[in-house]
N, C-alpha and C positions, 0 to 999 in steps of 0.2 A: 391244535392238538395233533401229535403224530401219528399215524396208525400203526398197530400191534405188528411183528415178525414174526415170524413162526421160521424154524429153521428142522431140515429132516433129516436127521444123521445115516438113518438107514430109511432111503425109499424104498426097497423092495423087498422089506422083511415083513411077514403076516402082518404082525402088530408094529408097523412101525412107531416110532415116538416122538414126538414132537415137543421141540424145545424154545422158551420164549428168549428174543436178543432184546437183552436191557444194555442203551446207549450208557457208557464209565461216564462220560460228560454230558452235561444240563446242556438241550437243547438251547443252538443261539437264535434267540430273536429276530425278527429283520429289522433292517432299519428304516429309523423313520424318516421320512421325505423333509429335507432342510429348507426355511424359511428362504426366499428368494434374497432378503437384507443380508442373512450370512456366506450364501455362495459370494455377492459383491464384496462383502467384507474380505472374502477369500481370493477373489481376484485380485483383491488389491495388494495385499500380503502378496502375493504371488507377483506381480506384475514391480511391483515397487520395494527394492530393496531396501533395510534400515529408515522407511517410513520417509520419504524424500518426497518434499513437496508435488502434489501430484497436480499443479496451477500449473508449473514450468513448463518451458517449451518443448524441451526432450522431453517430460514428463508427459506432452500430451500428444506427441509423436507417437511414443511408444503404446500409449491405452489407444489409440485411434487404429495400430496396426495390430494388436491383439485383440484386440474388440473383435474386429473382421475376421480373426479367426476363429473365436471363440464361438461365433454365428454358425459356425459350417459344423461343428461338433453335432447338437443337436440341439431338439427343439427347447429345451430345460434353460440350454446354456442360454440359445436367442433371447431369454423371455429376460437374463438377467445382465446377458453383454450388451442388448440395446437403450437400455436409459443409462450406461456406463458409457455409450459412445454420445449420445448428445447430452448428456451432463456438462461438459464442457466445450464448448464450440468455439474455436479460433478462425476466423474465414480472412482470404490475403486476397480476393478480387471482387470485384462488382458482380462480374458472373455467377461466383458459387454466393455472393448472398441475395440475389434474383432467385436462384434456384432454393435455396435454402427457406425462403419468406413463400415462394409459390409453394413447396413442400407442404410446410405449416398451414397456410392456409387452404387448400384442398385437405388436409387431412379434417380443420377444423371444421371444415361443409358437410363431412361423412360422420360428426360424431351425433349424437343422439344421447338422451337421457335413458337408454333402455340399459345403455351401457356400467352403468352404475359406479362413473367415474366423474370428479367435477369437474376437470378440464381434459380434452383431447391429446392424446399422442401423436408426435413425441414432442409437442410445444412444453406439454407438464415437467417432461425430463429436461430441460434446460436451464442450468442454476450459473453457468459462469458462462458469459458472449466477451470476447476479445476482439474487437478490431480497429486495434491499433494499427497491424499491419498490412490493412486495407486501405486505412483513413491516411497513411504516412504519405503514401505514393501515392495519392489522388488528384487528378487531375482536376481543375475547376469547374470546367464545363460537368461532371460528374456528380457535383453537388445536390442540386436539385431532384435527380435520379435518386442516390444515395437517402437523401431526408423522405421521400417519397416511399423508398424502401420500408425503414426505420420505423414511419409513423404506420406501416402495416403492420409490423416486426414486432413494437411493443407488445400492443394487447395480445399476441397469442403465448407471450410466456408467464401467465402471473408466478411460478416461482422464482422469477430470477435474483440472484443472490449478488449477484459483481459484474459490473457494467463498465468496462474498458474502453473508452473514445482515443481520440488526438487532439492534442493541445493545439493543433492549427486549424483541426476542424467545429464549425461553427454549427451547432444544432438548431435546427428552425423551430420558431414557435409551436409550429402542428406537429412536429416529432415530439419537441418539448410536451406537450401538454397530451401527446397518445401514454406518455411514461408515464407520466403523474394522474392520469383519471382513469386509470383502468383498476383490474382485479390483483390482490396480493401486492401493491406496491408496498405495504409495508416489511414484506421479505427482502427488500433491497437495501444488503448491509456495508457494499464498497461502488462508490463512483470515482473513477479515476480516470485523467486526461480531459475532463470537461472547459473546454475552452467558452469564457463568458464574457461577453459584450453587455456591460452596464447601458447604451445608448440604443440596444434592441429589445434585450427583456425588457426594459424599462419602459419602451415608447408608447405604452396604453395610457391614455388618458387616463381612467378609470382602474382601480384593479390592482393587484399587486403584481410583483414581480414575478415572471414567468417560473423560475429557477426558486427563488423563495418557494413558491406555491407549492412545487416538486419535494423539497426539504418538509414542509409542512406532514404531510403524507408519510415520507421515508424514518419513521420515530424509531427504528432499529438499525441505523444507522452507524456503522464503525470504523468508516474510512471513506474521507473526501477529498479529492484532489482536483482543484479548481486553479485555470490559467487566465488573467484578465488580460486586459490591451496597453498595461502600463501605459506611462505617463510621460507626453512630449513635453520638453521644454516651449518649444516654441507656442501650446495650448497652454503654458500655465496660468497666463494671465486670465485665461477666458475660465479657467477653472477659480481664479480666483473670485470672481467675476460670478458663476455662479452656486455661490461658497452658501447663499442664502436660503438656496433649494434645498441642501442636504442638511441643514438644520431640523429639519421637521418631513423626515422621510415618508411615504406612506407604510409603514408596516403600525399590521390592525395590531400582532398579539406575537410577544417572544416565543421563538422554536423552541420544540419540546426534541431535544437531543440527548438523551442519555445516555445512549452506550458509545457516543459518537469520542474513540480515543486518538483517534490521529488528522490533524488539518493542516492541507496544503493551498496556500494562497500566494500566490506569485503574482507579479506586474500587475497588482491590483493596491491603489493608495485608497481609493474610497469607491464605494458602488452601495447599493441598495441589500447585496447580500450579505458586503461585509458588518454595515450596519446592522441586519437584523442577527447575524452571528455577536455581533458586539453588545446587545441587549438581551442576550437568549442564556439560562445556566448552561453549562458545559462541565459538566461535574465531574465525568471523568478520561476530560480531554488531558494528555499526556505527553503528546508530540507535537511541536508546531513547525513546520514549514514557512516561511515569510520572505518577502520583500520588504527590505527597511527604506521607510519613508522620512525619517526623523525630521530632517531639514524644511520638510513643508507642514506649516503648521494646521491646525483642524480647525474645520473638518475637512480641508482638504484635502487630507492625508488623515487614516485611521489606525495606520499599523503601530506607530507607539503605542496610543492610548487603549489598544486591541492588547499589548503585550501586559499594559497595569490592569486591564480589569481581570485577563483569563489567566497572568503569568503563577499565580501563588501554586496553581498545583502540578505545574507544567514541569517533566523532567527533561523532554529534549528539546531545543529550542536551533532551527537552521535555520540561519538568514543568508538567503541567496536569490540573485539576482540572473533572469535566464541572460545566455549572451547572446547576444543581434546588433549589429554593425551598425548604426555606432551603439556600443554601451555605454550607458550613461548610470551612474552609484551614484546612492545618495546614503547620506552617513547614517547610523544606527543609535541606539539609543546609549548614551554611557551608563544610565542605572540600570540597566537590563540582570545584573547580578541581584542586584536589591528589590527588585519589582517580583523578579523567578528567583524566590531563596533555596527550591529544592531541586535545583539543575541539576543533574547527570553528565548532559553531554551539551556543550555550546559550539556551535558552530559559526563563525564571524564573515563578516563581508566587507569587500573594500568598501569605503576606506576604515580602515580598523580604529576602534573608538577608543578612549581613552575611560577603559572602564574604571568605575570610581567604587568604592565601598564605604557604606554606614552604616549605622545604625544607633536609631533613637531607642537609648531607654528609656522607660516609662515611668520612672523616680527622682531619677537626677536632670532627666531633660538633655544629658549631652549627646554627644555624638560621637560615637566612637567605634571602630570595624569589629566584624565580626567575623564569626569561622561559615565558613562555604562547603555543600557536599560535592562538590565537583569536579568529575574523575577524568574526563574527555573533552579538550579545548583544541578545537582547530579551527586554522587561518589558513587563509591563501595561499601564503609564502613567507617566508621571516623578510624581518627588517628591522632597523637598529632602533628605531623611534616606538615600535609599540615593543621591543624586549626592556626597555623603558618602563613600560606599564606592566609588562611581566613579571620581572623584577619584585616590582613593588606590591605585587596580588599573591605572588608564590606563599608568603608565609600565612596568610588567611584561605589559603588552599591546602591543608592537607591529605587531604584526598585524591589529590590531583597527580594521575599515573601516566595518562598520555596524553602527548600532544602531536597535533597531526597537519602536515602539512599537505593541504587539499590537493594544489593546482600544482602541486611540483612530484619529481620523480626522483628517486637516488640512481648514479650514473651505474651503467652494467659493470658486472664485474671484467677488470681486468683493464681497467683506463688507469691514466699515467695518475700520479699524488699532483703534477702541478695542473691536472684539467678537474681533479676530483675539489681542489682548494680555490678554482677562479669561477667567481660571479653568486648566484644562488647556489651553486654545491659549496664553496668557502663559508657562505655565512651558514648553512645546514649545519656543515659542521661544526664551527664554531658553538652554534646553539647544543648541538648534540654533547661537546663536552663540557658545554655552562651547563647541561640538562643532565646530565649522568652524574655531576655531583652530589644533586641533590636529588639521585633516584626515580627520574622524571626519563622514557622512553619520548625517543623523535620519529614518527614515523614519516612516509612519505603517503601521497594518494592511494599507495596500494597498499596499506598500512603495513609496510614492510619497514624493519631497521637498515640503519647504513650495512656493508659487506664489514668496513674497519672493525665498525664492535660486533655484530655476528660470528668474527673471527677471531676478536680476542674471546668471546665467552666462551667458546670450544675450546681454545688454548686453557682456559682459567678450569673450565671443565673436566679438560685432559690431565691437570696439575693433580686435581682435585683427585682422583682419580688412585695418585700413585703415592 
């Protein structure tokens, strides 16, 4: 409440008078002290234009360089720019994650229960670790140091939300298994780059799989990306060989995956993971990533019969194969359309399969094609033998708007019409105007169209126009 004015018109008259000053405006309130979640919210507005991924790399450049300034403002701001700057942590050497893991753990020696927080600062504030670009350039001798790190490194973050490895790097057992026995692993909802050795997780006698076990635990789970050791020719025989083992794997009980919508499995035909992914529901898996195995039969190979048990609710299905000198493809499955009826987007691999279409009615018993929702089809590169199979799929496709040519590029602008029409750019375009007829976009890798038709749609544009 404000205290009374008194105002003296005439101070040095006998009787002066005194008059009271009533405020025209209702005193303003002060304001009240903002919740620590809305300043971060504000930062982020602030810091991050039209809401741009704040994961990216610019993205975490720029929150790492205002963070540090936001510290120097005052003590308000530190209290809400410091779990903004280890929220996400990207580390590029061995040295800043020695320093980083000794950090954590001296700060977790000084915490105490008086404190009235369940885990220690600033391990709590850690929800995305990146170090891909640590693990890329890692030298070998490094390894051991590294997983040494890692199995400290776990247990002091139990919120972590997204765990970024290198598909060349190999996680040891005791790293492996400090991930999966500690606090809050069930807040880990993305592993990606996880590189898996079936003939290491696997070598307990007893026990499951190291990497199962980790899945077991991780039940909020929405993004997995797992690299195996693919498959030598010159071991197939011995895989064939012990075709009897994987018959009767040891998994006690199907994973419980719910939320888990996107799965990457590359150079992996069969292991113990894929198995227990292959007996586990997956109900609202969406995306699948693969290595096709087709040609090896099972269980030596599990990714066919991986595509008919999880395909019916799958909308995007990419079958690719990493490349490593020598590549070696092996063909994919031809009902993959009939197996995944409610595809989006298919993405193919050499050698391109001769997709086939059915369908069994349920009255008449015959066999006859059906319509497809499928809007995005890309290949390699064109060739005259699968536009063969194109052809003949296009009118059971109406849906189908683009097609995309992965490994190939359309030539810069300004090359001659006889360099633009010889080799892969000749048949591009050729397919481009068998594909324009019937309202079907060509793009290339960078899903850009040819210059030719970009420059007639301006002209058709400009007509339009007048």
């Amino acid at each position: 409440m404000c205290e009374a004015v008194l105002l003296y018109p005439r101070p040095l008259a006998r009787y002066p008078g005194r008059l009271l000053l009533l405020p025209l405006l209702p005193h303003r309130p002060s304001l009240k002290p903002l919740p620590s979640e809305i300043w971060s919210r504000i930062f982020v507005q602030a810091l991050f234009e039209d809401d741009q991924d704040t994961q990216s790399h610019n993205a975490h450049n720029n929150i790492w360089r205002s963070c540090l300034s936001l510290m120097l403002v005052c003590k308000g701001f530190k209290e809400v720019a410091m779990p903004m700057l280890y929220s996400n942590v990207c580390l590029h050497s061995v040295n800043s994650l020695q320093k980083f893991t000794a950090h954590l753990h001296s700060a977790d020696r000084m915490w105490d229960s008086i404190r009235r927080i369940p885990y220690s600062t600033p391990g709590r504030w850690v929800q995305v670790l990146d170090l891909s670009a640590l693990l890329a350039g890692l030298d070998s001798s490094a390894y051991y140091a590294v997983n040494a790190l890692l199995t400290q490194l776990f247990p002091l973050l139990p919120f972590l939300a997204k765990l970024t490895l290198y598909s060349g790097f190999l996680l040891s057992c005791r790293a492996l298994a400090s991930l999966t026995h500690r606090d809050g692993s069930s807040n880990i909802r993305a592993l990606g780059g996880i590189y898996y050795d079936p003939f290491i997780y696997s070598a307990v006698a007893t026990g499951e799989d190291h990497f199962v076990q980790l899945l077991r635990v991780c039940v909020n789970l929405e993004l997995l990306e797992v690299t195996g050791i693919g498959l030598d020719d010159t071991d197939l025989e011995s895989h064939f060989d012990n075709a009897e083992s994987l018959k009767t794997p040891n998994i006690t009980a199907p994973l419980y995956l719910p939320h888990l919508r996107s799965l990457t499995l590359l150079s992996m035909p069969s292991s113990l993971l894929m198995y227990a992914l292959l007996h586990s529901p997956l109900p609202r898996l969406r995306t699948l990533s693969l290595t096709p195995y087709d040609d090896i039969p099972f269980p030596t190979s599990l990714s066919s019969v991986f595509l008919e048990t999880h395909g019916q609710h799958l909308r995007n299905i990419f079958l690719f194969t990493p490349k490593s000198w020598p590549t070696r493809y092996h063909s994919s499955p031809s009902t993959i359309l009939n197996t995944s009826p409610h595809l989006r987007h298919l993405s193919l691999e050499y050698p391109l399969p001769a997709l086939t279409l059915t369908f069994q009615t349920p009255l008449t018993g015959v066999s006859s094609p059906c319509i497809f929702p499928l809007q995005i089809l890309s290949i390699p590169r064109p060739s005259s033998d699968f536009w063969v199979t194109l052809e003949r799929l296009v009118p059971f496709l109406p849906s189908l708007q683009t097609i995309r040519m992965r490994d190939v590029r359309w030539l810069r602008h300004g090359m001659t019409s006889r360099a633009q029409e010889a080799g892969i750019q000749g048949e591009m375009m050729e397919w481009d105007r068998r594909l324009t007829r019937r309202g079907i976009r060509l793009l290339d890798r960078n899903w850009k169209e040819s210059q030719a038709r970009e420059c007639g749609i301006s002209k058709l544009s400009e007509l339009a126009v007048f």
